[in-house]
C-alpha positions as CSV (number, residue, x, y, z in Angstrom):
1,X,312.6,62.3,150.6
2,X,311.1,64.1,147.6
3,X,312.5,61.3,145.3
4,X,311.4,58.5,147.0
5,X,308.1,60.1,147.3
6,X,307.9,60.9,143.7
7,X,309.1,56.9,142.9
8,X,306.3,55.9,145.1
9,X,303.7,57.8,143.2
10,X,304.8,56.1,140.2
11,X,304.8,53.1,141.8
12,X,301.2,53.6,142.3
13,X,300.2,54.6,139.0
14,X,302.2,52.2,137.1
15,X,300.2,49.2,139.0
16,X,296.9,50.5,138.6
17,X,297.5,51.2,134.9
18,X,298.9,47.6,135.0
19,X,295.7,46.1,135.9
20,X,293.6,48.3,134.1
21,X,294.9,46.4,130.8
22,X,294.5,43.2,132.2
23,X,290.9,43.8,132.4
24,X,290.7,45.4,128.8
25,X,292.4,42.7,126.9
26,X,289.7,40.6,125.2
27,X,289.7,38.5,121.8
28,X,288.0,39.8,118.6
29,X,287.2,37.9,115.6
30,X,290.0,37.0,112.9
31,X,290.6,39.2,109.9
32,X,288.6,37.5,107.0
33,X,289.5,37.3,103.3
34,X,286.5,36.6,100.7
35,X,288.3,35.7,97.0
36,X,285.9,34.6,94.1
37,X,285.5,34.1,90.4
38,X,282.7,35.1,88.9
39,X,281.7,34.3,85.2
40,X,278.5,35.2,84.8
41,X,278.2,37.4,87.6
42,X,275.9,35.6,90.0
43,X,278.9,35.1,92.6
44,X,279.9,38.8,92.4
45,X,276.3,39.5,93.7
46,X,276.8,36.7,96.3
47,X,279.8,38.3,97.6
48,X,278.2,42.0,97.7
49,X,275.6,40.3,100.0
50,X,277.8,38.5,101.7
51,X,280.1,41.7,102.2
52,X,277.3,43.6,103.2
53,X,277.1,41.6,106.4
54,X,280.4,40.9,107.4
55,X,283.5,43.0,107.3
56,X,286.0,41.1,105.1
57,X,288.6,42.0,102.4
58,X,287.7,41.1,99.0
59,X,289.9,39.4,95.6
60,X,288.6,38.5,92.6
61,X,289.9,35.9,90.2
62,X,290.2,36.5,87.0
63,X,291.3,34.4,84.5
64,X,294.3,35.1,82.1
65,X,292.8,35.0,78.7
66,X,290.1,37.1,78.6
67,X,286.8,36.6,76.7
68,X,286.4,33.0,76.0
69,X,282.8,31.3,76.2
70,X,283.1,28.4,78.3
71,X,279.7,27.3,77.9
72,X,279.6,27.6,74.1
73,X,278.8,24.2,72.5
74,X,277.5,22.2,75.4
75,X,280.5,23.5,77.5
76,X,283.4,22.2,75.1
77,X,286.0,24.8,76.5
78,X,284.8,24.3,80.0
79,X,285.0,20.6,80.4
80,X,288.5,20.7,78.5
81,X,289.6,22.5,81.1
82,X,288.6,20.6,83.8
83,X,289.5,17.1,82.3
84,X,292.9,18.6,81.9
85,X,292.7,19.0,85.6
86,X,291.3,15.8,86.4
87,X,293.7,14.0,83.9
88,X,296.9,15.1,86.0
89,X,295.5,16.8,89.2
90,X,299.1,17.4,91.2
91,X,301.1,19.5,87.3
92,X,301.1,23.1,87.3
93,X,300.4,23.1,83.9
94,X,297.1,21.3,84.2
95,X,295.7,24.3,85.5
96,X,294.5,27.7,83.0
97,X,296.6,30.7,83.4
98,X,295.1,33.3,86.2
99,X,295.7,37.5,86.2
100,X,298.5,38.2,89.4
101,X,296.5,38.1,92.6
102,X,296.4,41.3,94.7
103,X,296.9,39.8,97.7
104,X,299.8,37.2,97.5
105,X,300.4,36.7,101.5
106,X,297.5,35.4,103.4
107,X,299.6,35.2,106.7
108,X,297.6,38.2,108.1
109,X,294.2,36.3,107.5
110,X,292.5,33.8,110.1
111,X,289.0,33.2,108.0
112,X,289.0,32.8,104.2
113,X,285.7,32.6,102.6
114,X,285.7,31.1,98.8
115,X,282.8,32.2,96.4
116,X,282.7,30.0,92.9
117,X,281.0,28.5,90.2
118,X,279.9,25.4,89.2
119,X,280.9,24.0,85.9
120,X,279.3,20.6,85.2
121,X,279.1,19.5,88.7
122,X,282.8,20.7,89.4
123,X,284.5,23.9,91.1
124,X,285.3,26.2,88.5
125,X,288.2,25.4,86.3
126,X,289.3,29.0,87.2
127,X,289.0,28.9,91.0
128,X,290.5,25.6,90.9
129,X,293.8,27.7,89.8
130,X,293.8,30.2,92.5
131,X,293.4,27.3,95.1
132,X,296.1,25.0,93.6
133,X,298.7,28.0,93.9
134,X,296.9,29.3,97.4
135,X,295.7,26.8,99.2
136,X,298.7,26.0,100.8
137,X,299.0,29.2,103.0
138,X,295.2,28.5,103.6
139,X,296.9,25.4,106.3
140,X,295.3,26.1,109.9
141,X,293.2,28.5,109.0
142,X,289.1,28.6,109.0
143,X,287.7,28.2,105.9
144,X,284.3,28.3,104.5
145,X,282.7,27.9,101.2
146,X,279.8,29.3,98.9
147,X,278.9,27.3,95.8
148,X,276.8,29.4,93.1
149,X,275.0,26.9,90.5
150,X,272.1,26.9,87.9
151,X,270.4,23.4,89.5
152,X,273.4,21.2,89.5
153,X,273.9,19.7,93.3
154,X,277.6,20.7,95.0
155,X,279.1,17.4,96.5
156,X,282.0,17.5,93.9
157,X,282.7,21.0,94.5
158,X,283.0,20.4,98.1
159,X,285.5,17.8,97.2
160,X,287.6,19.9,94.7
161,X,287.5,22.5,97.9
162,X,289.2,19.5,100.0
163,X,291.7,18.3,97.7
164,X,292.9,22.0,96.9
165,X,293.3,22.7,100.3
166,X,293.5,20.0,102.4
167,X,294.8,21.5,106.0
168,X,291.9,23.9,106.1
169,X,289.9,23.9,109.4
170,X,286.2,24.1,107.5
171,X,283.8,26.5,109.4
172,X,280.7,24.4,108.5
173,X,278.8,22.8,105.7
174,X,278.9,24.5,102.3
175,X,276.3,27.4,101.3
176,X,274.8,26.3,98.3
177,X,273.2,29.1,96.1
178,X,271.3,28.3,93.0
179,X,269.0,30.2,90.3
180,X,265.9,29.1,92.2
181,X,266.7,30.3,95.3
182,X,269.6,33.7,94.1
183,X,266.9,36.7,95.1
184,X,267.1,35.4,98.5
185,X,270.9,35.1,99.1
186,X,271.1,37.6,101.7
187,X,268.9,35.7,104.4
188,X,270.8,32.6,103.2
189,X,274.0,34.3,103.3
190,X,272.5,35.5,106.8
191,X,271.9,31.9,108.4
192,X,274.8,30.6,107.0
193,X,277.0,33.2,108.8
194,X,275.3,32.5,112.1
195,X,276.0,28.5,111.3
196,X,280.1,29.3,111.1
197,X,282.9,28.4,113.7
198,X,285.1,31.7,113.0
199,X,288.4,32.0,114.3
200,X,288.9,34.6,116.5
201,X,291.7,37.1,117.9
202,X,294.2,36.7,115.2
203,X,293.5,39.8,113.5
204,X,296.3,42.6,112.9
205,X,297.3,45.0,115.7
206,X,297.7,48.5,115.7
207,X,301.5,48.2,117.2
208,X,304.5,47.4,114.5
209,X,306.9,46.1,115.6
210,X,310.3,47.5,114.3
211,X,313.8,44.4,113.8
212,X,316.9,46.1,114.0
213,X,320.1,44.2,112.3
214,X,323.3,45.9,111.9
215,X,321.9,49.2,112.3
216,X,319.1,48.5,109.4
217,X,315.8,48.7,110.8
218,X,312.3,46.9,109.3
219,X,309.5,47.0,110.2
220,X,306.4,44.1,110.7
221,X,303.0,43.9,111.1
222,X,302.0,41.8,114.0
223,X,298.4,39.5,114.4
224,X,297.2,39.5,117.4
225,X,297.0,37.0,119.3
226,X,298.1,36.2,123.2
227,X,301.7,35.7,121.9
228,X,302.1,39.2,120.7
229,X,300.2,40.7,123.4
230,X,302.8,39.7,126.1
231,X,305.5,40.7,123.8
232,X,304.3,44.2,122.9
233,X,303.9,44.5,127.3
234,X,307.8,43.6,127.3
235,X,308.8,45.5,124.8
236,X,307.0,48.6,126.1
237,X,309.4,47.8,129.1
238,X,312.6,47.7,126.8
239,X,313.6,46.6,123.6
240,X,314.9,42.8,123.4
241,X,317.9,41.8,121.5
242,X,318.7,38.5,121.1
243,X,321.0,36.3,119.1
244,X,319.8,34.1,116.1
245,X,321.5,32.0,113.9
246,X,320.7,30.7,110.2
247,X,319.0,27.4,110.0
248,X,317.7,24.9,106.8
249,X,318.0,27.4,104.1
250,X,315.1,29.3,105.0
251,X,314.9,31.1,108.2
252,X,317.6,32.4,111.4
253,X,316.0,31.7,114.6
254,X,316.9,31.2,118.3
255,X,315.5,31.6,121.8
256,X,314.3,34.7,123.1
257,X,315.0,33.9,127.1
258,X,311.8,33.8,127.6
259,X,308.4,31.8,127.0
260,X,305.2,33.2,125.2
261,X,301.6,31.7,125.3
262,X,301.3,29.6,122.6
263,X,298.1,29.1,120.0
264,X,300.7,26.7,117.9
265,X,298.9,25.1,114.1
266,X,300.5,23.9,111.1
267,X,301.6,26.6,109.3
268,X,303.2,26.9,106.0
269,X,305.2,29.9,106.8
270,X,306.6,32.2,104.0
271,X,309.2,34.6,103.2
272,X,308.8,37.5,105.8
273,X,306.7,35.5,108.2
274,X,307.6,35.7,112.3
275,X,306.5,32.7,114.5
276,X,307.1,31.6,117.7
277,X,308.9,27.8,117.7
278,X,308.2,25.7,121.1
279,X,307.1,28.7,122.9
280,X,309.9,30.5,123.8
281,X,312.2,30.5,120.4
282,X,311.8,33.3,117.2
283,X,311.8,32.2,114.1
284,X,312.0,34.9,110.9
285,X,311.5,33.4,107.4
286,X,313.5,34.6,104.2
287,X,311.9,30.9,103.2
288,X,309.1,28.7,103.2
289,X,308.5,26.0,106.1
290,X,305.7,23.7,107.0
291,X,305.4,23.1,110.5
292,X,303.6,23.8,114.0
293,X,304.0,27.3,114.8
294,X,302.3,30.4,116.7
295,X,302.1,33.1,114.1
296,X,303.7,36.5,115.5
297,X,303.7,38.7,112.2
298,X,305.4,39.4,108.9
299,X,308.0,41.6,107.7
300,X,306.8,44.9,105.6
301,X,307.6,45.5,102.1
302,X,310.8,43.1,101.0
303,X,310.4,40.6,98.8
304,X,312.5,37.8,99.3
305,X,316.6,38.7,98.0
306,X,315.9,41.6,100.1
307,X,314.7,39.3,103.0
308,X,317.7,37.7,102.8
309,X,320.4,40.5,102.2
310,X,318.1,42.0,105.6
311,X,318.0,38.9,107.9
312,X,322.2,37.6,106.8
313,X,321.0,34.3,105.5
314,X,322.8,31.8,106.2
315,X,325.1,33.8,108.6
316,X,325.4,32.8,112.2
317,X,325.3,34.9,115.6
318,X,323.3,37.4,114.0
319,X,322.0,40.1,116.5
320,X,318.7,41.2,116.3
321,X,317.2,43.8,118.3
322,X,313.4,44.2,118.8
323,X,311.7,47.1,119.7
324,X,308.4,49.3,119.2
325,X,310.4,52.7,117.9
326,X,312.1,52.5,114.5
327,X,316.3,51.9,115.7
328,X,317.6,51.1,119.2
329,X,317.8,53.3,122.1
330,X,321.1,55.2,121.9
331,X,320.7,57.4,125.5
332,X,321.7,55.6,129.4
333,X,317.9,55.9,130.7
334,X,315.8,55.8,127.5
335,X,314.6,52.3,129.0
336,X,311.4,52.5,126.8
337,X,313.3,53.3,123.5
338,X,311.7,56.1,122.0
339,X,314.8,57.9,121.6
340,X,314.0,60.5,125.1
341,X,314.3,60.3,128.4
342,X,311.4,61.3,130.1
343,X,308.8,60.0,133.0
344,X,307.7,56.8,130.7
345,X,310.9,55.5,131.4
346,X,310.7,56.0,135.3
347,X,307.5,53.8,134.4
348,X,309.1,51.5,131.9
349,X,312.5,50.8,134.2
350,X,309.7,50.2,137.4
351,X,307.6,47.7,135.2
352,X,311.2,45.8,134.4
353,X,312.0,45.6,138.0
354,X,308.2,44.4,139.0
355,X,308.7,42.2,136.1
356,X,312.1,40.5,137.3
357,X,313.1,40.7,133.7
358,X,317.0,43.2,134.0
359,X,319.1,42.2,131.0
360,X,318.8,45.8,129.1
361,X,321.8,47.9,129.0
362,X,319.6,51.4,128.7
363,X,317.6,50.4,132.4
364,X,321.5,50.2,134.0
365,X,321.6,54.6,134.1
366,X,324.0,54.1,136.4
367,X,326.7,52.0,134.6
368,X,327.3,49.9,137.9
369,X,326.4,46.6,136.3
370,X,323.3,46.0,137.7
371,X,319.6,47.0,137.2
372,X,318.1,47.8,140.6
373,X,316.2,51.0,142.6
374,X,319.0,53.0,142.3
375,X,318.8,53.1,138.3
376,X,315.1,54.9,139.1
377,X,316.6,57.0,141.5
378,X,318.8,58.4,138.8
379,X,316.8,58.6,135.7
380,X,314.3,61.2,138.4
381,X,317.7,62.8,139.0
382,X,318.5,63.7,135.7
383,X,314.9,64.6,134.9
384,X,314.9,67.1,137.9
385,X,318.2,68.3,137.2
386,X,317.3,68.6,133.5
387,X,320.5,66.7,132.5
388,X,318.4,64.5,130.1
């Protein structure tokens, strides 16, 4: 009587705390990234105002060879650079040599604000760089664009903005920022916020999530998103393990036995990126893809020979476990994997069996094959008896 009691309590609180995050769970704007060039120093002001008023990460560009006048003799070095570009827009080697970016993966970003220049009526040669190398990562998401010029109009900057990065979603029309009208950049700056379509609730979450292969454990950094959100609720139940196999020489995937909502655009994944494929399929990256995918996360800190040693590229029937404690659960009744047994995992094993979801082996405490009221039943035994 004094366990079924006790189950019932927990019951109880395990519902209400169930639909106490329900009513919690609400969308907050994207993460945003602000990268500029600034030559004479009027876009670095632009971005302190612009900084000042929304909470963004910030990049500068800088170019590779330092000190060169651009402007000098009616712009001779400045419009050699950008006829180079003009001449043969799609080479590599049109482009001027930029410093290494700080921020090489913009997976983790949903709005990407670019400040630049205008030289003769044409995005920076400088900027133009950054974006040709960029701009393909920038595919799906929202970006907007501030143009900082003497006098000269911005139509062919907008333009250069387009062509460099074609699958953006633009937030709105282009804040233009001249010498006539710089002292008032914050109120511009201001209105021109207010004018944006932002994407929203893609930022990163507090919860890593931790991939387990052959006893090596990574970890990832998940946006969040609706995706995410239902699997961080299942995995608080259990870790998953599931089986993926290689697949055109650039990621292992494979279906997770369940679906996830989907918020699917195109994506030009990267080395370390995690998306959900079709809604119900996992797909980790040790290479780059273009296609329509939900973005769950990226791996931490492996660049890409050590993605691939990590994730058995190009192996098949790889098992992966997923989980929110770094390594799987080792102990019968540690159905929450945090390597103890304890009253979570009354909660965790009485979520699973609300949840119909029964496929771990740590929730079956009573090695009988099944997962069922009798595995709770046991897990309070062993807590009572201290056998844990």
């Amino acid at each position: 009587m004094r366990t079924f009691l006790f189950i019932m309590a927990i019951v109880m609180a395990c519902c209400s705390s169930m639909g106490e995050s329900k009513a919690a769970s609400a969308d907050e704007a994207g993460k945003v990234l602000v990268v500029y060039y600034s030559y004479t120093g009027n876009s670095r002001q632009i971005v302190q105002s612009l900084t000042d008023q929304i909470d963004a990460d910030v990049m500068e560009i800088e170019p590779a060879e330092k000190g060169l006048q651009y402007e000098a003799n009616n712009y001779a070095l400045g419009m050699q650079l950008l006829n180079a570009i003009n001449a043969t827009p799609d080479a590599p080697d049109s482009y001027p040599a930029i410093d290494p970016v700080s921020i090489t993966d913009l997976s983790g970003y949903d709005n990407i604000i670019i400040v630049t220049p205008l030289w003769w009526s044409q995005m920076a040669a400088i900027m133009q760089t950054y974006l040709f190398n960029y701009g393909p990562q920038m595919a799906g998401k929202h970006v907007g664009l501030i143009v900082s010029s003497h006098s000269s109009d911005i139509p062919q900057v907008v333009l250069d903005a387009k062509r460099l990065v074609p699958d953006a979603v633009w937030m709105g029309d282009a804040l233009w920022i001249k010498a006539s009208n710089h002292a008032n950049r914050a109120a511009l700056i201001s209105n021109w916020i207010a004018s944006l379509d932002f994407a929203q609730g893609q930022s990163s979450m507090d919860d890593k999530l931790y991939i387990t292969i052959d006893g090596v454990t990574q970890s990832a950094t998940l946006v969040d998103n609706a995706a995410t959100r239902e699997l961080m609720t299942r995995l608080r139940v259990a870790p998953i393990t599931v089986t993926l196999n290689s697949s055109g020489g650039f990621e292992i995937w494979g279906a997770l036995g369940f679906a996830l909502p989907t918020s699917n655009e195109q994506v030009d994944a990267q080395p370390g990126d995690i998306a959900l494929y079709n809604g119900s399929n996992i797909c980790l990256f040790y290479g780059s893809n273009s296609w329509s995918y939900t973005r769950l996360g990226h791996i931490d800190d492996l660049n890409t020979s050590e993605l691939r040693t990590f994730l058995k590229a190009g192996e098949s029937n790889i098992g992966v476990t997923l989980s929110l404690a770094p390594g799987s659960p080792v102990k019968p009744g540690d159905v929450n994997g945090d390597g103890e047994v304890n009253i979570s995992d009354v909660t965790a094993l009485i979520d699973l069996l609300l949840s119909g979801e029964t496929g771990t082996e740590m929730a079956d405490v009573n090695n009988d094959g099944e997962v069922n009221i009798s595995d709770v039943t046991s897990i309070i035994d062993m807590l009572l008896g201290g056998d844990v």
